[in-house]
C-alpha positions as CSV (number, residue, x, y, z in Angstrom):
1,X,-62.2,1.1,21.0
2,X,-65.8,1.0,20.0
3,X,-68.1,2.5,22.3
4,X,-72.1,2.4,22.7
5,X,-74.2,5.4,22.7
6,X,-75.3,4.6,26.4
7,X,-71.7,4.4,26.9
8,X,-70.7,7.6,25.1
9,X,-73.8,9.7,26.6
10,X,-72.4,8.8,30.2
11,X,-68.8,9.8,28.9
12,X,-69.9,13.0,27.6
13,X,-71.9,13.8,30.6
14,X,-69.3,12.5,33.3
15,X,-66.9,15.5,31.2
16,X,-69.7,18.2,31.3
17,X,-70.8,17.7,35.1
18,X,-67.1,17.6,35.9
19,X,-65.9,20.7,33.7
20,X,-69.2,22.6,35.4
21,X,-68.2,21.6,39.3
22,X,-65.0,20.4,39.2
23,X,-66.2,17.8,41.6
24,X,-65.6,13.6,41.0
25,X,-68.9,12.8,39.4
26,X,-71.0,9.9,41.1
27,X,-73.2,7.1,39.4
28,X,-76.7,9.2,41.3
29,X,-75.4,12.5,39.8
30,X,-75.8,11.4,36.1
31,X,-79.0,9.7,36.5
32,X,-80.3,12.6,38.2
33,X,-80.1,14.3,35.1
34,X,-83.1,15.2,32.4
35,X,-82.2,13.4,29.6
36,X,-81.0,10.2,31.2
37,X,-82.8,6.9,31.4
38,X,-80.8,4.8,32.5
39,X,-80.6,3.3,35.9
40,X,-78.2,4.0,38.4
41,X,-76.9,0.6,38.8
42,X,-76.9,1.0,35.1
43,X,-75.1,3.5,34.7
44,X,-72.5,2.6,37.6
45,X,-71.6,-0.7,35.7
46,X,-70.7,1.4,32.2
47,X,-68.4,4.2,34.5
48,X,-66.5,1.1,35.5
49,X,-66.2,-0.2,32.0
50,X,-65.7,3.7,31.2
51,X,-62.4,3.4,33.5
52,X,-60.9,0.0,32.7
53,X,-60.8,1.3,29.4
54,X,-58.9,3.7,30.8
55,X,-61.7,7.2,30.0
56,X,-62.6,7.9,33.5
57,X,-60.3,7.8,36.1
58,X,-61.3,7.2,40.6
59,X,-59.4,10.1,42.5
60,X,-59.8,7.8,45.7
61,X,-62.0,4.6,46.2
62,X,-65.1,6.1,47.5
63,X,-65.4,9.0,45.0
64,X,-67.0,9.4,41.5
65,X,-65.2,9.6,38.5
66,X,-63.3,12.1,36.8
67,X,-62.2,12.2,33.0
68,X,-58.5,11.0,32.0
69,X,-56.9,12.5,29.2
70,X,-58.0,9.4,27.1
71,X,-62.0,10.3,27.9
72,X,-61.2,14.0,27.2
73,X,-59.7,13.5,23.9
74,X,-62.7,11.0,22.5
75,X,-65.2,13.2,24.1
76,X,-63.4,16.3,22.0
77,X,-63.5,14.2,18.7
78,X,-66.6,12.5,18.6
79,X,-68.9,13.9,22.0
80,X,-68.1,17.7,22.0
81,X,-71.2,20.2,20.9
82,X,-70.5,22.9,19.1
83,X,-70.6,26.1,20.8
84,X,-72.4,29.1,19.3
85,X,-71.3,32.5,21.2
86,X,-73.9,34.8,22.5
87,X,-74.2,38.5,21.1
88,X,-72.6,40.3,23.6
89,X,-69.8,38.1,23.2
90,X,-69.3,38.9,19.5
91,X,-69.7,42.3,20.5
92,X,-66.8,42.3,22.8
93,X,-64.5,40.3,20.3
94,X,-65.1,42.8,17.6
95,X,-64.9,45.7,20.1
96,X,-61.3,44.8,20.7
97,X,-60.6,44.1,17.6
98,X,-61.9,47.9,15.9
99,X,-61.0,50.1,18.3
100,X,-57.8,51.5,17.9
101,X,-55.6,48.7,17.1
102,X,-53.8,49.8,14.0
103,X,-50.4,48.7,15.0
104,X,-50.2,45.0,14.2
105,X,-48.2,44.1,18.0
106,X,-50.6,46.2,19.7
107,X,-53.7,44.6,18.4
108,X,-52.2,41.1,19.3
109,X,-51.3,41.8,23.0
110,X,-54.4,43.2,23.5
111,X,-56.6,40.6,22.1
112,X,-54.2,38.2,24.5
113,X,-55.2,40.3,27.3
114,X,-59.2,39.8,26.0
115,X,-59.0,36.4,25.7
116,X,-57.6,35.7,29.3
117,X,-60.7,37.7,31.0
118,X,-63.0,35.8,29.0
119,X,-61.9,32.5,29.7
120,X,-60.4,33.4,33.2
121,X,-57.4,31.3,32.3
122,X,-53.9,32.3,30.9
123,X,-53.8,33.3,27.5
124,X,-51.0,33.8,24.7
125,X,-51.0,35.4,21.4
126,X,-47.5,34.4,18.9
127,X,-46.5,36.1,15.9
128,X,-44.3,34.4,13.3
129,X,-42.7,35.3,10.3
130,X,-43.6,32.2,7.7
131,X,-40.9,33.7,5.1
132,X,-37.2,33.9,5.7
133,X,-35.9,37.8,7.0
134,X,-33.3,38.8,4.8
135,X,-31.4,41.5,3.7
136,X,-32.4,43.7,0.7
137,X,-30.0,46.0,0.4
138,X,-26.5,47.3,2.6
139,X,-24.9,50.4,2.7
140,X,-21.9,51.6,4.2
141,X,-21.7,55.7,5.3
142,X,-18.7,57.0,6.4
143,X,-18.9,59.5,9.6
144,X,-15.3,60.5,10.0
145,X,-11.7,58.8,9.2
146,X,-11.7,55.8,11.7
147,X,-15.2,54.6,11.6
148,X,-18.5,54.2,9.2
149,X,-22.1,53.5,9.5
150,X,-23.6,49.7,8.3
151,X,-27.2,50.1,7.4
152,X,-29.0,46.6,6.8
153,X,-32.2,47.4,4.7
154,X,-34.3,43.9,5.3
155,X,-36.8,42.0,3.9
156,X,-39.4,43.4,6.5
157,X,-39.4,46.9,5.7
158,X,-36.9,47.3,9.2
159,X,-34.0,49.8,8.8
160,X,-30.9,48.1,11.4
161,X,-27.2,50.4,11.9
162,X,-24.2,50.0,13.4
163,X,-21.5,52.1,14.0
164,X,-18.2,50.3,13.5
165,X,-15.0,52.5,14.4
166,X,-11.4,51.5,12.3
167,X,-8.2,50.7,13.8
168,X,-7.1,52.1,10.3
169,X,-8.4,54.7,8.6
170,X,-10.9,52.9,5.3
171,X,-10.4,54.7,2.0
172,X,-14.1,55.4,0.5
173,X,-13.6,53.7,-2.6
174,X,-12.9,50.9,-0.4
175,X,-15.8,51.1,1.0
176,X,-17.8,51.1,-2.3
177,X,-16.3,48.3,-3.5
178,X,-17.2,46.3,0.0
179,X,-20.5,47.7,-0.4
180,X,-20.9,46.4,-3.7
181,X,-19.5,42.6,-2.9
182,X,-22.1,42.5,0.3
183,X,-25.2,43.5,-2.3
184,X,-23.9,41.2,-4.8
185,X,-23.5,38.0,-2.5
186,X,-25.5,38.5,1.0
187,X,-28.8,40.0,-0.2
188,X,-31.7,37.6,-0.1
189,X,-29.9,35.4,1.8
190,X,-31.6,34.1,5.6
191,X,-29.3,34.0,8.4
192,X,-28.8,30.2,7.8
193,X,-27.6,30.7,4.6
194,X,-25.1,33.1,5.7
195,X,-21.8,30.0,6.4
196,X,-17.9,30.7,6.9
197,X,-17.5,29.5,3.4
198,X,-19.3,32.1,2.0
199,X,-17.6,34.6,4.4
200,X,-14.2,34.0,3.5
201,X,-15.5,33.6,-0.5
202,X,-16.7,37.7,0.4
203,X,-13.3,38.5,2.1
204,X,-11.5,37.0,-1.1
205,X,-13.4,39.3,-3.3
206,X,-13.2,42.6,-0.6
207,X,-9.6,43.3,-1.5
208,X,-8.1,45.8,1.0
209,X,-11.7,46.0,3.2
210,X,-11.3,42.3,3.9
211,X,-10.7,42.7,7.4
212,X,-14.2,44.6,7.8
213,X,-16.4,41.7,6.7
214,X,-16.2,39.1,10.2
215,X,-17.8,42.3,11.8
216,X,-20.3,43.2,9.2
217,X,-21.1,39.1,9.0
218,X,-21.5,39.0,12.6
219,X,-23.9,42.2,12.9
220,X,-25.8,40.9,10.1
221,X,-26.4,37.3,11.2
222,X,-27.7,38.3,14.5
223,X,-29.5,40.5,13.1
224,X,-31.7,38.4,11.0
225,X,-31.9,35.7,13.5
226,X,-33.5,38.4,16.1
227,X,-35.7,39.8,13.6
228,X,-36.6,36.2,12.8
229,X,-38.0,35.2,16.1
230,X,-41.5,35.1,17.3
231,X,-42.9,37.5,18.5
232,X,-44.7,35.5,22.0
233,X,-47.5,37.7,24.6
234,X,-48.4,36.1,27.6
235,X,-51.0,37.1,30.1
236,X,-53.2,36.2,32.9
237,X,-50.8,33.9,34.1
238,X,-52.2,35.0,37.8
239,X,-55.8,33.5,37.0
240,X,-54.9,29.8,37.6
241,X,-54.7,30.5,40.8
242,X,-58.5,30.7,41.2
243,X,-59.2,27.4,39.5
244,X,-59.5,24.5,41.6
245,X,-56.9,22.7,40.6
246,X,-54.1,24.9,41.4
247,X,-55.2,25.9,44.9
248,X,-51.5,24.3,45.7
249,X,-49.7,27.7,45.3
250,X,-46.6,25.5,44.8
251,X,-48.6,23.7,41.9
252,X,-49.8,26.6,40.5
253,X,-46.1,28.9,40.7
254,X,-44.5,26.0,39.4
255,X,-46.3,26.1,35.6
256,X,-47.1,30.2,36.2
257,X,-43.2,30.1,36.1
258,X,-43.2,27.7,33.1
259,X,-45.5,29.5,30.6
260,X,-42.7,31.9,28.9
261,X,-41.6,32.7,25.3
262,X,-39.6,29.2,24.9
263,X,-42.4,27.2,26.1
264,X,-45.2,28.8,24.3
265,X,-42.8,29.0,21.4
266,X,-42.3,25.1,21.4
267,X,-45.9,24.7,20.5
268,X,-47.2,23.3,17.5
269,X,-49.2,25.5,15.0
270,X,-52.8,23.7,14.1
271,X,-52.0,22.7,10.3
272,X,-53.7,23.9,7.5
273,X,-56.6,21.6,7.5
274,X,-58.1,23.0,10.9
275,X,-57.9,25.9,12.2
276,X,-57.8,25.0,15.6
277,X,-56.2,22.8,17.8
278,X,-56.5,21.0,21.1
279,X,-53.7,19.2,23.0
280,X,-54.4,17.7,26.1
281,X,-52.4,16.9,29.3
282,X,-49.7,14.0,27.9
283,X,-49.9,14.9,24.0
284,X,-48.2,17.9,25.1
285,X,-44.7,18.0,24.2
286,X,-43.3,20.5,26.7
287,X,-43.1,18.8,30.3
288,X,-44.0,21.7,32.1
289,X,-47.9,21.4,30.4
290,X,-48.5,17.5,31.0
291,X,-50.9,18.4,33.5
292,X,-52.7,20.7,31.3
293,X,-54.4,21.4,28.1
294,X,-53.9,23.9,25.7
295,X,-56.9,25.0,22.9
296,X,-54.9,27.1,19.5
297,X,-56.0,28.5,17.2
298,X,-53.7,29.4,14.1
299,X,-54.4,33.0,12.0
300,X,-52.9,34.3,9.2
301,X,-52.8,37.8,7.8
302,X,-50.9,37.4,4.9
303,X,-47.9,38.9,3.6
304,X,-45.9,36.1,5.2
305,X,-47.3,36.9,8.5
306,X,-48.4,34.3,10.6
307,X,-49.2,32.9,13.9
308,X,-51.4,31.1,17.0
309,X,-53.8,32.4,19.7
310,X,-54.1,29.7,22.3
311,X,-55.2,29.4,25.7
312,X,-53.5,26.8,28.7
313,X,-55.7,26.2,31.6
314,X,-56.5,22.8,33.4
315,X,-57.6,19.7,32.0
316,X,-61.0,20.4,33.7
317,X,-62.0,23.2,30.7
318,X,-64.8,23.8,28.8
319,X,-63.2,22.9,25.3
320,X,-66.0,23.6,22.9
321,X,-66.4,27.7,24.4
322,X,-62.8,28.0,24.3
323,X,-62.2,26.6,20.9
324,X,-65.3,28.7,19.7
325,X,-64.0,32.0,20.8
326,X,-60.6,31.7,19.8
327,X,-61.9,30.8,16.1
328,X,-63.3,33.9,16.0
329,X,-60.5,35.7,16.9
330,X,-58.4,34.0,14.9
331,X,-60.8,34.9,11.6
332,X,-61.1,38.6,12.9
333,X,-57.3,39.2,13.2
334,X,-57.4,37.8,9.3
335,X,-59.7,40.1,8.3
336,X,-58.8,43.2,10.7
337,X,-56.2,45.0,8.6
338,X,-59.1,45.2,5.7
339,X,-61.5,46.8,7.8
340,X,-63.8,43.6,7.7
341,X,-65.0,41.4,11.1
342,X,-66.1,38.0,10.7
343,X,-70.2,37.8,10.3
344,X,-72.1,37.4,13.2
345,X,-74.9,34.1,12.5
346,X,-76.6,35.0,15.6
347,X,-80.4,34.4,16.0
348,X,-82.3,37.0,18.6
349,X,-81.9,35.1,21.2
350,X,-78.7,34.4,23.2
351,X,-77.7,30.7,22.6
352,X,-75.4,28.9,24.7
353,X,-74.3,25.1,23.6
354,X,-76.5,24.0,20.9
355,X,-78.5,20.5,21.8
């Protein structure tokens, strides 16, 4: 639908009164403000067009209007401001992100942590692997005459063992031969690759070990598929119960409950094109977050290393802040490991939403 700019001026500052109060917003309220001069009768007969077209929505009959997700998502691609943050709050981001995070899982759970107090709404923070784990190299050690060590060298520099005891005593050149079939057919393989075909094909060419490889296979597949999962932080789940929309503890318990590793995991990662993303209340796949939005942002720090900051709150948020801060975390965590922090384009003064 094509909109005026009357029209989208009373859409975008329906959104920002009702993101500020979390009140309905009435026709009085919006002409009441500075820069609007339109009528009040005016401006009621555009929040009823603004609502058949389905961008506001009437909580009850003698109430103002509130956004739908419709008016939410136009006002995020065409009436959102850009949002510039102040210095202390590049301070802050930066602080987290230089002091003393030189473990890569410790600097992501604690910039989760950061995020959620800023934004006083749950936060998550997702590793992923972009490139397949696999093995690189096996070995086999023998400890004494019924049992040996299986060490899985993989692709991510992680050392994995298992000791497997023998209901027969294994000859060592039997083991060197296994040892030498596993390097020569499972290395570089991911855990999908890894079928019973292939399996019986390394039993066929184990010779007297055969009866090893099902428990080798087995330790190595769930191996890689463990080492392959994301690794998913969530925090501040707590803080949705002082927005205004979850004072129904039963409301907010319910998606509290919901916001763990498989739901956070089912999101999709912004593509390549844009480094954030913004889904809100129905474009949300998972039905545990149709009544809320979630603001991502996707980083990358090379090395096949990958993965989104994001933030779920209600629909009620302030899009453009969000969006603005976890940009800039996302960029910092890119640069972090090389010592370097995203440049600050701050003037002296501390801006808030640019006009």
């Amino acid at each position: 639908m094509e909109l005026t700019q009357r029209q989208k001026k009373i859409l975008r500052a329906v959104v920002d009164s009702y993101v500020a109060t979390a009140e309905p917003v009435g026709s009085k309220a919006i002409a009441a403000m500075p820069d609007m001069s339109f009528s009040s009768a005016t401006i009621r007969n555009e929040m009823a067009y603004l609502t058949e077209q389905g961008l506001l929505e009437q909580p009850h009959t003698s109430a103002g209007r509130v956004p739908s997700p419709a008016g939410y998502r136009l006002y995020i691609d065409e009436l959102m401001q850009d949002y510039r943050l102040s210095r202390d709050e590049t301070q802050s981001l930066n602080q987290v992100m230089t002091d003393k995070l030189q473990e890569f899982d410790k600097a992501i759970a604690q910039v989760g942590q950061l995020i959620s107090s800023l934004t006083n709404l749950p936060a998550y923070a997702v590793a992923t692997k972009s490139r397949a784990v696999t093995v690189d190299h096996f070995e086999l050690i023998q400890t004494a005459p019924y049992s040996f060590i299986l060490v899985l060298l993989l692709s991510t520099e992680a050392v994995h063992n298992k000791l497997i005891k023998l209901p027969v005593n294994a000859e060592p050149q039997d083991l060197r031969s296994l040892v030498a079939v596993l390097n020569t057919s499972l290395t570089g393989l991911s855990a999908g690759d890894i079928t019973p075909q292939l399996m019986s094909k390394i039993q066929r060419s184990a010779g007297s070990a055969a009866s090893l490889v099902p428990t080798i296979v087995e330790f190595t597949v769930k191996t890689l598929e463990d080492e392959q999962k994301n690794d998913v932080y969530v925090t501040g789940q707590a803080r949705l119960l002082g927005q205004p929309e979850y004072q129904d503890v039963g409301k907010a318990q319910a998606l509290i409950g919901s916001l763990d590793e498989d739901t956070i995991s089912a999101l999709p990662v912004p593509d390549s094109e844009s480094s954030v993303k913004i889904l809100v209340g129905p474009e949300n796949v998972s039905q545990a977050l149709k009544d809320t939005s979630v603001v991502m942002a996707r980083y990358d720090l090379g090395d096949g290393m990958q993965g989104m900051l994001g933030v779920v709150g209600p629909t009620r948020m302030d899009y453009a802040q969000v969006a603005a801060r976890l940009s800039y975390f996302a960029e910092g965590l890119g640069k972090m490991f090389s010592k370097a922090l995203p440049p600050s384009t701050l003037e002296p003064d501390t801006p808030t939403k640019e006009d």
